[in-house]
C-alpha positions as CSV (number, residue, x, y, z in Angstrom):
1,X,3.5,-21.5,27.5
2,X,2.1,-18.6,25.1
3,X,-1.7,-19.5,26.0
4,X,-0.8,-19.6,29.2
5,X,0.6,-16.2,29.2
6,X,-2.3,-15.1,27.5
7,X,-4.5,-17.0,29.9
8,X,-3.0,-15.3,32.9
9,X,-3.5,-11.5,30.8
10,X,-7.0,-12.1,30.7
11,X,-7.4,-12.7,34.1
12,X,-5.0,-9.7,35.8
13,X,-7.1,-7.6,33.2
14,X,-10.2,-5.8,34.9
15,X,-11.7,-4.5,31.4
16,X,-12.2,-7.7,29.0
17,X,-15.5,-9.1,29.1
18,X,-17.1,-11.5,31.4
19,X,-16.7,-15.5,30.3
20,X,-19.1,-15.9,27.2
21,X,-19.1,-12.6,26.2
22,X,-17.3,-10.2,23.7
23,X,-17.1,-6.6,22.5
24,X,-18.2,-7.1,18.4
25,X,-18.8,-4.4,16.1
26,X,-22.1,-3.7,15.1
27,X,-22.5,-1.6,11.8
28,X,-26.6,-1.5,11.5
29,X,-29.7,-1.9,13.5
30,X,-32.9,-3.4,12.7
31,X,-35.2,-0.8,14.5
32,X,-38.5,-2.4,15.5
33,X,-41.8,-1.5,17.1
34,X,-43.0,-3.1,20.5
35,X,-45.5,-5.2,18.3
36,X,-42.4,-6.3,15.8
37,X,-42.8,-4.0,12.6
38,X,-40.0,-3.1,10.9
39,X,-39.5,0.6,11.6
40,X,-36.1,1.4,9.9
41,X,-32.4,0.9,9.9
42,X,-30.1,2.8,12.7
43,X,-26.5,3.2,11.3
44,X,-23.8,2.7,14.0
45,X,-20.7,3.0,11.7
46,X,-18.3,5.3,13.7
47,X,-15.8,5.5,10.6
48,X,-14.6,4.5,7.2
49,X,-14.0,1.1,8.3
50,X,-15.0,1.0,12.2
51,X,-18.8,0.7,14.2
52,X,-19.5,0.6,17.2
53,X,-18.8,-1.9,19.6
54,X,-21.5,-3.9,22.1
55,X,-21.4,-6.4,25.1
56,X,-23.0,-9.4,23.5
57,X,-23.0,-13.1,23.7
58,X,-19.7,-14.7,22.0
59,X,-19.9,-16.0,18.6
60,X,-20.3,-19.1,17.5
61,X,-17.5,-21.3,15.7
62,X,-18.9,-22.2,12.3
63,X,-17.7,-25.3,9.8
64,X,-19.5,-26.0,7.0
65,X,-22.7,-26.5,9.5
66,X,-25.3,-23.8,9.7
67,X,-25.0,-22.2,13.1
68,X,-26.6,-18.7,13.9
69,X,-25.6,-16.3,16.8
70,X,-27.5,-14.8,19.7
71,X,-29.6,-12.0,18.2
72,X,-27.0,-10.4,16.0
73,X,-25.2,-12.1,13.1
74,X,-24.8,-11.1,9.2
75,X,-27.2,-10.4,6.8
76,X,-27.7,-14.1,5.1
77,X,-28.8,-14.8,8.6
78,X,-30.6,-12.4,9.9
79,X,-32.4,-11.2,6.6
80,X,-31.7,-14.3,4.3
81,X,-30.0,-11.5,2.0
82,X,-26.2,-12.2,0.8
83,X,-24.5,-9.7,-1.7
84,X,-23.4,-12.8,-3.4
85,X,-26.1,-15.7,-4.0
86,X,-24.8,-19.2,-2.6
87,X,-28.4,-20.7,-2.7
88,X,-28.1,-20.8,1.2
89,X,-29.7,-17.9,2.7
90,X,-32.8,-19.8,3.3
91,X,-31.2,-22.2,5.6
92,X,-29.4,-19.5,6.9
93,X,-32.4,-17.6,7.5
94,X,-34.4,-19.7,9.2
95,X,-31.4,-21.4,11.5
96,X,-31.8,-17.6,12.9
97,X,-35.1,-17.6,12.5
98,X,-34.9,-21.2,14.9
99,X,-32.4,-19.3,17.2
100,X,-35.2,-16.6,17.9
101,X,-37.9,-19.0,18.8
102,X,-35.4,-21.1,20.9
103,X,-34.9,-18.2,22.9
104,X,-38.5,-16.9,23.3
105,X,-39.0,-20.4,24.7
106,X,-36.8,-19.6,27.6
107,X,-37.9,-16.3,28.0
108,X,-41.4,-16.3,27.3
109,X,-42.5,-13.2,29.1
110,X,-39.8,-10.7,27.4
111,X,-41.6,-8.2,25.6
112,X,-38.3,-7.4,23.6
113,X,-38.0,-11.3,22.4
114,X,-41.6,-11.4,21.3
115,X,-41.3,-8.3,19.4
116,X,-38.4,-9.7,17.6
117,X,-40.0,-13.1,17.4
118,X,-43.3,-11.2,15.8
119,X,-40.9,-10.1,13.1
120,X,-39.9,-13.4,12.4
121,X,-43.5,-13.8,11.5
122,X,-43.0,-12.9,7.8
123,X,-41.2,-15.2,5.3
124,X,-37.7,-14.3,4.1
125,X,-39.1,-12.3,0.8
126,X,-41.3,-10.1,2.6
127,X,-38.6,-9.0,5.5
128,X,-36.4,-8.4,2.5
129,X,-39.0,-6.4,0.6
130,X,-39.7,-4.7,3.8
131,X,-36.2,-3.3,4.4
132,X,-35.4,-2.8,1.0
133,X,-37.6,0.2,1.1
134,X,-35.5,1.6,3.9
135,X,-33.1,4.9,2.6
136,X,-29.8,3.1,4.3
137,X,-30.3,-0.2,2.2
138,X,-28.3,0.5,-0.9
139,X,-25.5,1.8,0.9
140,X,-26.0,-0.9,3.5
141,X,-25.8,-3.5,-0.1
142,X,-22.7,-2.1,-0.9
143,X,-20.7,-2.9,2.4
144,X,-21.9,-6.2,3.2
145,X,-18.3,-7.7,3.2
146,X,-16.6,-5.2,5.5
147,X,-16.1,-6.4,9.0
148,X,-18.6,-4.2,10.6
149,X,-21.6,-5.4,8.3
150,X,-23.3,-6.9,11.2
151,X,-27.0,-7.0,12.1
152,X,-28.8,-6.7,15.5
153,X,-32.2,-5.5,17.0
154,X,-33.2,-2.4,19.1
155,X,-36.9,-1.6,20.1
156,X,-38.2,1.8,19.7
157,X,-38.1,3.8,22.8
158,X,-35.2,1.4,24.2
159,X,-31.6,2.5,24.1
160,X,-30.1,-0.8,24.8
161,X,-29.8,-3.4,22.0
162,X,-31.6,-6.3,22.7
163,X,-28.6,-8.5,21.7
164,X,-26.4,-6.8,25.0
165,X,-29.5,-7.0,27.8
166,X,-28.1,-9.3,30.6
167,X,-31.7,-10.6,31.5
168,X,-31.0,-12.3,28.1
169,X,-27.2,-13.4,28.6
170,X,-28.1,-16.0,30.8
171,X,-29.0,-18.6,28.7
172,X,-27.2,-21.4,27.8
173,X,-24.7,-21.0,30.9
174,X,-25.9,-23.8,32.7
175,X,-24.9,-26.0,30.5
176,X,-21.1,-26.7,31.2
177,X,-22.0,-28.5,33.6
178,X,-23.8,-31.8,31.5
179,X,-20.0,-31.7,29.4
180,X,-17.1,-34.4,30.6
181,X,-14.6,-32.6,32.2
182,X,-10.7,-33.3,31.4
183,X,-7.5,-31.7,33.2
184,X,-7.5,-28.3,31.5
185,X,-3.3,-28.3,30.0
186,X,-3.7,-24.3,30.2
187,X,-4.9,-23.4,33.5
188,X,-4.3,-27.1,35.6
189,X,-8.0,-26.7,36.5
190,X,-10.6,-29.7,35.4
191,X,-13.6,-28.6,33.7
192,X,-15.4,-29.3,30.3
193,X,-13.4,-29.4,27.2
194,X,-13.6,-27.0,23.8
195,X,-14.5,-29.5,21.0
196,X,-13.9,-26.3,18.4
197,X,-11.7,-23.2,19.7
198,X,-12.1,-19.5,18.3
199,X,-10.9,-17.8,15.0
200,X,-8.4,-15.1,15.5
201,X,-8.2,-13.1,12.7
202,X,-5.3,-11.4,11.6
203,X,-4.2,-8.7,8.7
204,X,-4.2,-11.2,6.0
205,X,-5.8,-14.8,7.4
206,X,-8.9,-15.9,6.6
207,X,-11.8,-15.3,8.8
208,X,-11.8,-18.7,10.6
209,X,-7.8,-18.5,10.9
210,X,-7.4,-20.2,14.5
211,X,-3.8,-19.9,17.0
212,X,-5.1,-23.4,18.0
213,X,-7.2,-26.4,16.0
214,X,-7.7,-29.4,15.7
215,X,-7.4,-32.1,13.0
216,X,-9.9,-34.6,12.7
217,X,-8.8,-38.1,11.6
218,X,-5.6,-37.2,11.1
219,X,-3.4,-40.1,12.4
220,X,-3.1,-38.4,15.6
221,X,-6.1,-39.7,17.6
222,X,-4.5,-42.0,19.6
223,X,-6.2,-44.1,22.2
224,X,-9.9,-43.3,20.4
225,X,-9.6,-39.5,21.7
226,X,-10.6,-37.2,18.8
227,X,-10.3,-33.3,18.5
228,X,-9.7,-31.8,21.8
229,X,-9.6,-35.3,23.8
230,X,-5.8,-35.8,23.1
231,X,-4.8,-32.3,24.7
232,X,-7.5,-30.9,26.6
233,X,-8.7,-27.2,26.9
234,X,-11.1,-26.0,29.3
235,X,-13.6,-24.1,27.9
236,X,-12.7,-21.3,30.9
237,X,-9.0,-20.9,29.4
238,X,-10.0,-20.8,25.9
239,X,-12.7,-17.9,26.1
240,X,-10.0,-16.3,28.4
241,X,-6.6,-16.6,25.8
242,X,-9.3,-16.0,22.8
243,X,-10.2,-13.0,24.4
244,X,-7.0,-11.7,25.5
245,X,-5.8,-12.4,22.3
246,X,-8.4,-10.6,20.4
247,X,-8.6,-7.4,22.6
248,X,-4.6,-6.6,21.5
249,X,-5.0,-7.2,18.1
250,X,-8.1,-5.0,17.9
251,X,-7.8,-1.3,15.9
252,X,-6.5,0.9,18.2
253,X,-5.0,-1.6,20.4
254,X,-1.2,-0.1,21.8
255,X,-0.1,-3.7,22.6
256,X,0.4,-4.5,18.7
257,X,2.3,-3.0,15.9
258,X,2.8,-5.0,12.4
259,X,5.4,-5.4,10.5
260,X,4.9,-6.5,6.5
261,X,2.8,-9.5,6.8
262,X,4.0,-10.3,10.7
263,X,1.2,-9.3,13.6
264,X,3.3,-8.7,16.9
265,X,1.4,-8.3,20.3
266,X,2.9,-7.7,23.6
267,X,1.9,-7.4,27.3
268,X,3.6,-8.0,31.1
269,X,2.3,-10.2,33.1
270,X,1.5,-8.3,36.2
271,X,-0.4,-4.8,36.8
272,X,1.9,-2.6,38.7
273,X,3.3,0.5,37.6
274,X,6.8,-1.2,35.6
275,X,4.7,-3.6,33.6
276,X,2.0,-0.8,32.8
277,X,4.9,1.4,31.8
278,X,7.2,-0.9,29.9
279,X,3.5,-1.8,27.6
280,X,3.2,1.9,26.8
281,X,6.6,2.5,26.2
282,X,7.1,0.1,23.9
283,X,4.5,1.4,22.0
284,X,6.2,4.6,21.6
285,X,9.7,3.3,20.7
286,X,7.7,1.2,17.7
287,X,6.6,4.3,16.6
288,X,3.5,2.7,14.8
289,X,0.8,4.9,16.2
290,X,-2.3,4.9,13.3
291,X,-2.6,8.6,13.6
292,X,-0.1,9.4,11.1
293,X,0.3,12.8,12.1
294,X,1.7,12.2,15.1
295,X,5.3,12.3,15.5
296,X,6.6,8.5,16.0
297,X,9.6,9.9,18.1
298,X,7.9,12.3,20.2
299,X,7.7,10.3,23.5
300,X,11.3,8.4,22.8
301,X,12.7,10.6,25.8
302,X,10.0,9.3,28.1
303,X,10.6,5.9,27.4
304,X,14.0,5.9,27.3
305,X,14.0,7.5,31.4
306,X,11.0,4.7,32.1
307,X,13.9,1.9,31.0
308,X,16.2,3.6,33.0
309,X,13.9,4.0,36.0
310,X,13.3,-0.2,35.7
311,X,17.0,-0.8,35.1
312,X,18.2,1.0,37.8
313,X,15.7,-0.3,40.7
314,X,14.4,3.1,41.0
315,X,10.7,1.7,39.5
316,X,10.4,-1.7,41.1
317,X,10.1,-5.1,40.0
318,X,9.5,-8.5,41.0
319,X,11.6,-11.9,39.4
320,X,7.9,-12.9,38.5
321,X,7.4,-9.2,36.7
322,X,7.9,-10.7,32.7
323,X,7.1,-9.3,29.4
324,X,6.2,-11.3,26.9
325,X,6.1,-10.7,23.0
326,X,4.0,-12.7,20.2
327,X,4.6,-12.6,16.7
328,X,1.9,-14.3,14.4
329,X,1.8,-14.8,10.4
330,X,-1.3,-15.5,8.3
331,X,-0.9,-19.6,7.1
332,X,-3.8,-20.9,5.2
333,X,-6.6,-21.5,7.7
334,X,-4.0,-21.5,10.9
335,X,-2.1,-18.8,12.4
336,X,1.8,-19.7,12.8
337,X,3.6,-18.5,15.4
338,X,6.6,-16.9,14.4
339,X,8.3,-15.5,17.5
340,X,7.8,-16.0,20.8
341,X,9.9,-14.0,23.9
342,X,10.1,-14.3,27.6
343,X,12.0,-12.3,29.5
344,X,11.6,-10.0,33.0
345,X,11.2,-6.6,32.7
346,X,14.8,-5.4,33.8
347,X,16.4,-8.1,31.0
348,X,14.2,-6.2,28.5
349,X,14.7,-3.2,29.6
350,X,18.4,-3.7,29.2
351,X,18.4,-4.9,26.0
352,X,16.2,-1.5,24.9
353,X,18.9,0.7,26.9
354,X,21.4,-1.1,25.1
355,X,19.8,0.0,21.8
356,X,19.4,3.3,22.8
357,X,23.3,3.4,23.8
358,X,24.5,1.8,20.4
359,X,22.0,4.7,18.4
360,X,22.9,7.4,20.4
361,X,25.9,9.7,18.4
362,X,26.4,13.3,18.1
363,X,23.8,15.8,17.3
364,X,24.4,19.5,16.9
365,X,20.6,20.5,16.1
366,X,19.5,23.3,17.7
367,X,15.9,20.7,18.6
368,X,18.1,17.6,19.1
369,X,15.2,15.1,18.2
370,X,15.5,11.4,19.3
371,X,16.0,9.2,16.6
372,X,16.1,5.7,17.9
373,X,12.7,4.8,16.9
374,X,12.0,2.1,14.5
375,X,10.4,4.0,12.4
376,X,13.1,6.5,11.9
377,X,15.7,4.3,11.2
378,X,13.5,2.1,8.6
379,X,12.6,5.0,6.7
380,X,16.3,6.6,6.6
381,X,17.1,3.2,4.4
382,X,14.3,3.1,2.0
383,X,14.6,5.1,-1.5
384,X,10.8,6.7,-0.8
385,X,11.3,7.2,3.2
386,X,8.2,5.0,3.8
387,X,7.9,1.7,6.1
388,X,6.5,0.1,3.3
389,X,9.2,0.6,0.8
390,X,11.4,-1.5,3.4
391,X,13.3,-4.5,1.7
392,X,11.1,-7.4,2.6
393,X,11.1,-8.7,6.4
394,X,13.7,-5.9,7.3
395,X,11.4,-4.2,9.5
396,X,11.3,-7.5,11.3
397,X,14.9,-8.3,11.5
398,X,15.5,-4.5,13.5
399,X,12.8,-5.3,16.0
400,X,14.2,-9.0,17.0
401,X,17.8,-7.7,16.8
402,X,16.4,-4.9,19.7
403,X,14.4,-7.5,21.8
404,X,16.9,-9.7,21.9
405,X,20.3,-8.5,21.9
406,X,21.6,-9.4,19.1
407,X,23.5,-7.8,16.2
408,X,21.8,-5.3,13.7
409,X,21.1,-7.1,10.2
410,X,23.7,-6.9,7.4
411,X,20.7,-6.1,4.8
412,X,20.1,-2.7,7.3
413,X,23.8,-1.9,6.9
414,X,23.4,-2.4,3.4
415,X,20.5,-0.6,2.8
416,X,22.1,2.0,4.8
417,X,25.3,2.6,2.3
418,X,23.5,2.0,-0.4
419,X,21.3,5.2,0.3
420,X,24.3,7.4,1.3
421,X,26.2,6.5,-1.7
422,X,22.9,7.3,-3.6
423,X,22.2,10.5,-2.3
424,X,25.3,11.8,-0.9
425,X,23.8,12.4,2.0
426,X,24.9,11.5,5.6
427,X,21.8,11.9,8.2
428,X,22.3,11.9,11.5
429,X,19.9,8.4,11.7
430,X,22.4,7.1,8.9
431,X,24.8,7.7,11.1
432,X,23.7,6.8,13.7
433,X,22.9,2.9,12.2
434,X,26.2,2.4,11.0
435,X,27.6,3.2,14.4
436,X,25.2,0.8,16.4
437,X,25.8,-2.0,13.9
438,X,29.4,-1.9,14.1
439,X,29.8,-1.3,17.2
440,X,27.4,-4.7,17.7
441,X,29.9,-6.8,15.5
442,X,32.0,-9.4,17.5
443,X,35.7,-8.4,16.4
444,X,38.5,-6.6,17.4
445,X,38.1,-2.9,15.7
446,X,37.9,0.2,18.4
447,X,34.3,0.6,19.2
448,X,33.2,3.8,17.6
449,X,32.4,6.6,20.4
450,X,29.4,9.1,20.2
451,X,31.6,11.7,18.4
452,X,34.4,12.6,17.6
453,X,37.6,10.5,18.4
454,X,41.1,11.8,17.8
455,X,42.0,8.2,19.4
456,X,40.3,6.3,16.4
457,X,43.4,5.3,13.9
458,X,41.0,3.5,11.7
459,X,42.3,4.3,8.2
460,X,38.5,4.3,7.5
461,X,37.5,6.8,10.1
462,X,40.7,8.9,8.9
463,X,40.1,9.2,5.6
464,X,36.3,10.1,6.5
465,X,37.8,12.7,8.8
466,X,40.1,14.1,6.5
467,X,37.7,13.9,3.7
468,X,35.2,16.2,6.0
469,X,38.1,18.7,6.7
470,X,39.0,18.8,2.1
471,X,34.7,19.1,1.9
472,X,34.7,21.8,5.0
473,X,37.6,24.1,3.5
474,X,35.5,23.9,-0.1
475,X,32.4,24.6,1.3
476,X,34.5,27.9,3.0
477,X,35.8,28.9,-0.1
478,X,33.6,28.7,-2.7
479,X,30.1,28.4,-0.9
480,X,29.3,24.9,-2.6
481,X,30.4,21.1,-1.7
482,X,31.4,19.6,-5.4
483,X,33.8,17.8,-3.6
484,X,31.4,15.4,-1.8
485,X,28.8,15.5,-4.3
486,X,32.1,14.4,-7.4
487,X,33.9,11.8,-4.9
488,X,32.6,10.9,-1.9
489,X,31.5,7.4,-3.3
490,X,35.0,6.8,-4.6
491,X,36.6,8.1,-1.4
492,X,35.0,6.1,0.7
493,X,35.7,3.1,-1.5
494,X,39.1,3.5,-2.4
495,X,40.5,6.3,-1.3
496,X,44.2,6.0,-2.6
497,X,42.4,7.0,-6.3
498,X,40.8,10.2,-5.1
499,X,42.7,11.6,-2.1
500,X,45.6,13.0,-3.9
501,X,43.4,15.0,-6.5
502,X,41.2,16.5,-3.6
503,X,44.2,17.2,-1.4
504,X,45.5,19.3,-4.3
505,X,42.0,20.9,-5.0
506,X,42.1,21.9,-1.2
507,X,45.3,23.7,-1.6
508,X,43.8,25.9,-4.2
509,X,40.2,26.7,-1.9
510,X,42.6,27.2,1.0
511,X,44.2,30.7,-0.6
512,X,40.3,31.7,-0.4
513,X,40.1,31.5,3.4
514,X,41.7,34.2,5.7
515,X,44.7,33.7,7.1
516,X,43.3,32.4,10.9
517,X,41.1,29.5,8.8
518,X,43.7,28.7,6.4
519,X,46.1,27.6,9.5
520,X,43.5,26.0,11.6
521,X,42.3,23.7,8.3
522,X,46.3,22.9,7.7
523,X,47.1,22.3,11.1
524,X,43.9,19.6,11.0
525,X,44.6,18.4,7.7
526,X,48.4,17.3,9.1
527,X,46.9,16.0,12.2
528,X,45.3,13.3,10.4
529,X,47.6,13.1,7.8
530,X,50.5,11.9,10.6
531,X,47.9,8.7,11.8
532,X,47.6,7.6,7.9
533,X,49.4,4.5,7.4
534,X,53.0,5.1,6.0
535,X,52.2,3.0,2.8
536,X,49.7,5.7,2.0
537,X,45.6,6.1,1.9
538,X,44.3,2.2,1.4
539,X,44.2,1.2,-2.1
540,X,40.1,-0.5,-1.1
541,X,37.8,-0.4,2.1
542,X,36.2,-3.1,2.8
543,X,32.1,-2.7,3.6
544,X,32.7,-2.0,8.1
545,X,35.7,0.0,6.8
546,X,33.5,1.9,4.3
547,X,30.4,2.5,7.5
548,X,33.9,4.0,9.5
549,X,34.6,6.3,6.6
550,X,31.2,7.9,6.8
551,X,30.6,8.0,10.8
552,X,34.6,9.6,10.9
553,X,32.9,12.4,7.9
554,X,30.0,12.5,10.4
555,X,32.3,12.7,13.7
556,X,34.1,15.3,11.7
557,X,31.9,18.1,10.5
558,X,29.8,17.7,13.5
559,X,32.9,18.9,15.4
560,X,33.0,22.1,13.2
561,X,29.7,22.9,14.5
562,X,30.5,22.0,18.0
563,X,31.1,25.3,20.4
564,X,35.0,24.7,21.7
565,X,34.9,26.6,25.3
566,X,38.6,27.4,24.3
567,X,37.4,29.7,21.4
């Protein structure tokens, strides 16, 4: 089912390249003269890590055989030079080398091959005394293992690389058609078979990390059928998943975010406005744009009308309109699959309105901000505000929770007290998670509201309440907030060991207020005194009990900062 999802991407796309072709980064040219001398090196590095990219043939799958590329590859091939000596850069030269010729034999009247070809005309230690007189080819030494350090050809006067001409391209493509041809289990089309697929890399897999391999002599090649024989892919629908595949896990690409060691990619399957929407959005609720001065919550209004606008009917969609999300983890050589979702657009586009309901709570700002991006709420929990100081595979509990439904993790909760406690300091994204995960818990407790709730006899949300009211009359007084800074932790904990110490410190800051505040704050303080339980404040608060304390202190002094239209 996931290759053919990505299958069917690559075909409703109109940008990916054309069967047998790819977009690879290029970092230096090997500038040549129409008569093949080496002229100099062109440096096409567009970054710190990044080149730029070309239309050229697809590469090769390599084993342990040597097997060269067409008219680009890296430098053990094309110059017989590695930055670390195996003792193979002479075979790999001159498999190249053999590549070169092979192709000036089907193309014997192109000036451009012939040029190249000439060059091949020296041995391997005169090409690389030739360009080690280049200026570029000490710092080209030194960045031989990054993933741009490829090599390719341009003629002088040409602005084309000779590795992207399509007079060039065509070779080779006739030759499907001498393969034996199996029922493709992607598309349900026949055609010839892939004996080897194509490497997917991934943050932390190894280069020739593959979705989908084969195992030779395994135990599973039943009835004499070896590598591809026992499940057949085309070689059609494997160039086209590869590709797909590829093109959203590239830099830049806004159909992937990571989280830890976990790669997630995403994409509809159709190309009308929802599914183009819905991919974008996405994007911008993750909050994981590479530019990090943007603001990861600056288009969460946007997105959150876009859901709506699918939700409600208003942007239409078809009961063949899905979305589908793909989560992949480096394993050895393979890449595991670690989450796969189906669903139509309006099912996921509830479950993200739901998680913008459950996050939404009270905000006084003057700039109320959005704050239901993943970002935000990760950082709230961690002791350095950073993604990457997240408690391992937290990030990746949040996002499933969201796509699916489901309740919020205990370890965010956690997390979540554990930095209020810490800090003494209740944000409005702390808040806001301790509502949305208790409000997802399956019991019988009143679901908290957006603000405050007179309604809400939780002896947890009253003693948050009143604890606001003892911090608020303090803070009055005296200017300061000792109160919450000497026994918030303990309040919220157990509040029958702190409350009647407070309640008398109140009395004391009250006789600083004038008379008009002094009645209000008594009047409030009994009004929440009347709802606590007649045995008195609870001698201990269990953990949900503990997240009501805080969002009632939350509900609380928001309210104090909330404009009454009777006043």
């Amino acid at each position: 089912m996931i290759l053919k999802a990505l299958y069917d991407y690559y075909n409703r796309c109109n940008n990916l390249p054309a069967r047998g072709l790819e977009e690879k980064e290029i970092g230096f040219l090997i500038v040549l003269s129409p008569n093949g001398q080496f002229l100099r090196f062109e440096d096409c590095r567009t970054g710190k890590d990044r080149a730029r990219a070309y239309l050229v043939k697809k590469h090769v799958g390599r084993s342990s055989a040597a097997v060269a590329n067409y008219l680009y590859d890296n430098s053990a091939y094309v110059l017989g030079y590695s930055e670390k000596t195996n003792g193979k850069e002479q075979l790999y030269f001159d498999t190249f080398k053999e590549k070169v010729e092979s192709i000036e034999d089907a193309f014997p009247d192109n000036k451009d091959i012939t040029a190249i070809r000439k060059f091949y005309g020296n041995s391997r230690d005169m090409i690389i005394e030739l360009v080690s007189q280049d200026a570029l080819w000490e710092d080209i030494k030194k960045n031989l293992s990054k993933k741009y350090s490829t090599f390719s050809f341009r003629i002088e006067g040409d602005l084309k690389i000779v590795a992207e001409k399509k007079e060039l391209l065509q070779l080779e493509n006739s030759q499907d058609e001498a393969n034996v041809t199996h029922l493709c289990l992607v598309s349900g089309k026949h055609g010839p078979s892939v004996e080897t697929t194509t490497a997917t890399m991934i943050p932390g897999s190894q280069a020739k990390a593959k979705l989908v391999s084969f195992q030779v002599n395994s135990g599973y090649d039943s009835y004499g059928k070896t590598k591809c024989g026992n499940a057949p892919i085309s070689e059609e629908a494997e160039f086209a998943y590869t590709t797909a595949l590829n093109s959203m896990l590239q830099k830049g690409s806004r159909n992937k975010f990571m989280l830890g060691s976990r790669t997630f990619v995403f994409w509809a399957s159709n190309n009308n406005e929802a599914s183009m929407e819905t991919e974008e959005s996405l994007f911008d609720l993750l909050g994981f744009s590479e530019d990090t001065n943007d603001d990861p919550n600056a288009n969460l209004m946007k997105v959150r009308k876009v859901f709506e606008s699918i939700y409600s009917g208003i942007m239409k969609t078809g009961l063949d309109d899905k979305f589908y999300i793909l989560g992949l983890a480096p394993n050895s050589a393979r890449i595991a699959v670690v989450y796969w979702s189906e669903t139509t657009l309006k099912d996921f586009a509830e479950k993200i309105l739901r998680h913008f309901s459950d996050m939404e709570i009270h905000d006084t700002r003057k700039d109320k901000k959005p704050y239901m991006g993943i970002r935000e709420i990760i950082s709230s929990v961690t002791l350095g505000g950073k993604m990457s100081d997240a408690i391992p595979n937290l990030p990746e509990a949040v996002v499933k929770s969201i796509f699916q439904g489901l309740p919020y993790p205990q370890t965010l909760y956690s997390a979540c007290l554990r930095r209020i406690r810490a800090e003494q300091k209740l944000t409005i994204t702390r808040a806001a998670i301790i509502k949305a995960y208790l409000n997802r818990q399956s019991n019988n407790n009143k679901k908290i509201d957006i603000m405050l709730d007179k309604d809400n006899n939780n002896q947890g949300y009253l003693c948050g309440r009143l604890f606001a009211v003892l911090d608020k009359i303090q803070e009055d007084a005296n200017n300061i907030s000792s109160i919450r800074e000497r026994y918030m932790n303990a309040a919220s904990a157990t509040p029958s060991a702190v409350f009647a110490t407070i309640l008398n410190l109140s009395v004391h800051h009250s006789e600083k207020l004038d008379e008009g505040r002094r009645i209000y704050f008594e009047k409030l303080k009994q009004e929440i005194l009347d709802k606590v339980s007649a045995d008195g404040f609870p001698t201990h608060l269990d953990l949900q009990d503990q997240g009501r304390f805080f969002v009632g202190y939350y509900h609380q002094r928001q309210d104090f900062f909330t404009i009454k239209k009777e006043q």
